[in-house]
N, C-alpha and C positions, 0 to 999 in steps of 0.2 A: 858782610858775612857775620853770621854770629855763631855761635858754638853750644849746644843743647848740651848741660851732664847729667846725666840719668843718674841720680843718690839714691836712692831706695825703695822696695817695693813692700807694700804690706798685705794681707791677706783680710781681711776681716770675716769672709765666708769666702769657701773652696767652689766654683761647678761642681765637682766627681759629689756625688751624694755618699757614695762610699771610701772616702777617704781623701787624699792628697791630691792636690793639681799638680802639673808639670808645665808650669807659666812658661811662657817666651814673648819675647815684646821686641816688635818690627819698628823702623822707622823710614819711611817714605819708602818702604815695600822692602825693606831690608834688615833679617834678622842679626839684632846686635845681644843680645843676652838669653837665655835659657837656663831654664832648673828642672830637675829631676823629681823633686818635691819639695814642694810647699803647703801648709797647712795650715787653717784654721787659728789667727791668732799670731801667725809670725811673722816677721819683717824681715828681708832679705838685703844688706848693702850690694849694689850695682857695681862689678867692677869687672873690666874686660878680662880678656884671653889672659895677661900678662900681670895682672893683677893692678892696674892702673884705672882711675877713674875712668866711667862710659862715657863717653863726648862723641859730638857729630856734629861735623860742621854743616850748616844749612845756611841757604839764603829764602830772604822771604819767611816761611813757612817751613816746618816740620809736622808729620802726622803718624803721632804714637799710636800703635795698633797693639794687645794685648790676647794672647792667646793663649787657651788649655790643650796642649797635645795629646792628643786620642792613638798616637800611632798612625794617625792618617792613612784607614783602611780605606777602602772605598765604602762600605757599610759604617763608618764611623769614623766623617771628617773633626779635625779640629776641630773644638770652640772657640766663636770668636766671642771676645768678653768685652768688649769695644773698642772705641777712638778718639784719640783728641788732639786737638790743634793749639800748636806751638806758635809764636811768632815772634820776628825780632822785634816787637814793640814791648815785649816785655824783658829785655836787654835791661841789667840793674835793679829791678826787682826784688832778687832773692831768693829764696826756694820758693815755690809753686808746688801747689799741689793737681794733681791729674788722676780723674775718677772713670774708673770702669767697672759697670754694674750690670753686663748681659749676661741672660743665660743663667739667672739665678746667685753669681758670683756678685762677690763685693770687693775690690781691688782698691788702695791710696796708693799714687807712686807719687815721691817727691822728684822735682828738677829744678833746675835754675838753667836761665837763657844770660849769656855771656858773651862779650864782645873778642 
């Protein structure tokens, strides 16, 4: 088993052409973080419900998914801003960085894979 902590997310360009994203970022189909606004240039620290670092224990593999919420109308689903795969073979590593560039967005999240 290894343990995924999500440390930080950056923005380097938004989806929304007219202003802020409202990020949230899924892991193995399941929402662990969300913000209201993010914008252009800012970097966000990852920290759960309780204000404790985001971890998730996985085995094998994890798969970060990174999304802009639209409201999820049916005429205007989410953006999805990409994916990327985690694994225990990078246990001890250190921070890693994780890039999501769909949809016009430019997204860095830092993480580190932990035993």
């Amino acid at each position: 088993m290894a343990i995924l902590t999500l440390k930080n997310l950056q923005c380097k360009e938004t989806e929304d052409s007219t202003g802020a994203d409202e990020p949230y970022l899924r892991v193995n189909g399941s929402t662990k973080w969300s913000s209201n606004s993010l914008n252009t240039g800012e970097t966000v620290d990852l920290f759960d419900k309780n204000g404790n670092p985001l971890q998730i224990a996985f085995n094998g593999q994890a798969v970060i998914s990174l999304y802009d919420s639209d409201g999820n109308h049916w005429y205007d689903r989410d953006d999805f801003l990409g994916s990327w795969k985690v694994t225990e073979q990078e246990i001890g590593r250190g921070d890693q960085p994780a890039f999501f560039n769909l949809d016009g967005a430019s997204y860095e999240l830092a993480y580190e894979v932990t035993a």
